[in-house]
C-alpha positions, 0 to 999 in steps of 0.5 A, spaced: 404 480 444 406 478 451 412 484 451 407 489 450 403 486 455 408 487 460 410 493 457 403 496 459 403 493 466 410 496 467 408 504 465 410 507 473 416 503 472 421 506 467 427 502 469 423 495 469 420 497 462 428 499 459 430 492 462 423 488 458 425 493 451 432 490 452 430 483 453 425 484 447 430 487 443 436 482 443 432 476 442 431 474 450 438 474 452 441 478 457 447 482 455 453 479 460 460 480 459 465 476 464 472 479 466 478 476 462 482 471 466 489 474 468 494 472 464 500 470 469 506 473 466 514 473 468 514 466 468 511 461 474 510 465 480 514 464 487 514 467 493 519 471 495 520 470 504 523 476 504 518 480 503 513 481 509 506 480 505 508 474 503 502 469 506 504 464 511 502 457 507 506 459 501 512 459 505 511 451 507 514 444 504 506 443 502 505 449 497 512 447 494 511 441 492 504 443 490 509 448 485 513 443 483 507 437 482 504 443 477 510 446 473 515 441 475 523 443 474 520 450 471 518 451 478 525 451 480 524 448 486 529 442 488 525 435 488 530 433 493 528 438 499 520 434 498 522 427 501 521 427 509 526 427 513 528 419 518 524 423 523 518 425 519 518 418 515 518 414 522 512 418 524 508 417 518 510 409 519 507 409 525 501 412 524 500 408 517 502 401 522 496 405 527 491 405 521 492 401 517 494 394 521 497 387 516 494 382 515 496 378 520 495 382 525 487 383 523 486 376 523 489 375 530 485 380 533 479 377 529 481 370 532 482 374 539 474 378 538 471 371 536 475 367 542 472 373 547 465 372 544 465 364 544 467 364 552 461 370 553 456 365 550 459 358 553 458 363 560 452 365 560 450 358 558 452 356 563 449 360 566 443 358 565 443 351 565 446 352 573 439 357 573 434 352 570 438 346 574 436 351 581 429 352 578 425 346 582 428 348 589 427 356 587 420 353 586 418 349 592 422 355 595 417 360 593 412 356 594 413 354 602 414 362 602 408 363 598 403 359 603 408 361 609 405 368 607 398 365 606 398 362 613 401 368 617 395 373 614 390 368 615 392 369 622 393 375 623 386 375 620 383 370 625 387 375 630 384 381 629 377 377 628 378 374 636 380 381 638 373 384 635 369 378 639 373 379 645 371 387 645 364 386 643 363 380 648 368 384 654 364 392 653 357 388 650 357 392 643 362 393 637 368 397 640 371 402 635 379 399 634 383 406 635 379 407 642 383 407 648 379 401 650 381 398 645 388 398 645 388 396 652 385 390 651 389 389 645 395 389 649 393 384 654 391 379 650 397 381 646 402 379 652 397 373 655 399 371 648 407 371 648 406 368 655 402 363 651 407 362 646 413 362 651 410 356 655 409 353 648 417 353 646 418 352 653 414 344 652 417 343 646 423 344 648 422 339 655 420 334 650 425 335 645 431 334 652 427 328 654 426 325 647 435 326 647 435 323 655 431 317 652 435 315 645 442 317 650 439 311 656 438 307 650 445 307 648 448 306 653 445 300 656 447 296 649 454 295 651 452 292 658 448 287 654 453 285 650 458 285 655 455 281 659 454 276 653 462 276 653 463 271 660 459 267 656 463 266 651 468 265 655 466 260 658 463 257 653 471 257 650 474 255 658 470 248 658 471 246 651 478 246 652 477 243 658 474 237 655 479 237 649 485 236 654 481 231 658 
């Protein structure tokens, strides 16, 4: 039913509804037939070097032991010519040390490989413990630095303050700061307050050469007390000896 189903779509199609009555007619099976193997006649195939088509892979050591692994003495390949040469033995020795280390060479680089990580991990405990044994003065640092900072823009606050009073108490209103007003009078309370400040340093380091001047007379006048101590000692000595002798 399904056939004839397909055959009746398959009208305008001649060469389709031919495969479908083939199909149909052989029970569902496509008729295939697959070429014959070659059969390989003469005996075992050798290449011949002399001849010009003869590929280049075929004339290798690797394509004659391939021929003698496949047809052993019938090959005619000499088994002797197969063995590598000191020189091709010495390579693959090489490369196999390079490849495939022994035992105790891997368990020397293991050894070594957990040696370098054990003093990686000593160091940065190290590390660390330096770090957390600074971490107080790091914190008092920050912190002096932290209200250093604050004290600065306070300043600078009650700088810029004072300069608004001053313009607005100097001109009797509120001066804008980017006028030349403005900056002109900010330059000169700006050197009277370097002036200020160097008379400041200037009696703070009076005051400091005097404090020293005062301590450096203090040291001195010390000997002078213990040496006029002496001659009485030694009187002392000159007439109890004196007594003794009478």
């Amino acid at each position: 039913m399904a056939t004839l189903m397909v055959l009746g779509l398959c009208e305008g199609c001649p060469k389709m509804a031919a495969q479908v009555t083939r199909l149909a007619v052989g029970g569902g099976a496509r008729f295939y037939h697959a070429k014959p193997l070659k059969r390989q006649l003469g005996g075992v195939y050798r290449p011949d070097p002399g001849n010009p088509q003869t590929p280049a892979w075929q004339l290798t050591a690797a394509f004659e032991a391939k021929l003698f692994g496949r047809y052993g003495a019938a090959s005619g390949v000499n088994p002797a010519r197969l063995w590598p040469t000191p020189e091709q033995l010495k390579e693959m020795e090489e490369e196999e040390r390079s490849w495939y280390p022994s035992l105790r060479e891997m368990e020397a680089a293991l050894d070594a490989k957990e040696r370098e990580a054990e003093a990686k991990a000593r160091q940065r405990e190290e590390l660390i413990a330096a770090k957390m044994a600074k971490m107080p003065q790091m914190i008092a640092e920050w912190q002096q630095e932290k209200a250093l900072r604050k004290a600065k823009e306070l300043e600078e606050k009650e700088w810029r303050q004072r300069l608004l009073a001053e313009a607005r108490e100097r001109f009797g209103y509120n001066l804008d700061h980017r006028s030349p007003q403005f900056q002109e009078m900010v330059q000169e309370m700006e050197k009277a307050r370097r002036k200020e400040q160097k008379l400041l340093k200037k009696q703070r380091r009076e005051e400091t050469l005097a404090k020293k001047a005062a301590e450096g007379a203090a040291v001195t006048s010390a000997p002078d007390a213990h040496e006029a101590v002496v001659p009485a000692e030694v009187s002392y000595h000159q007439v109890t000896q004196t007594a003794e002798s009478s």
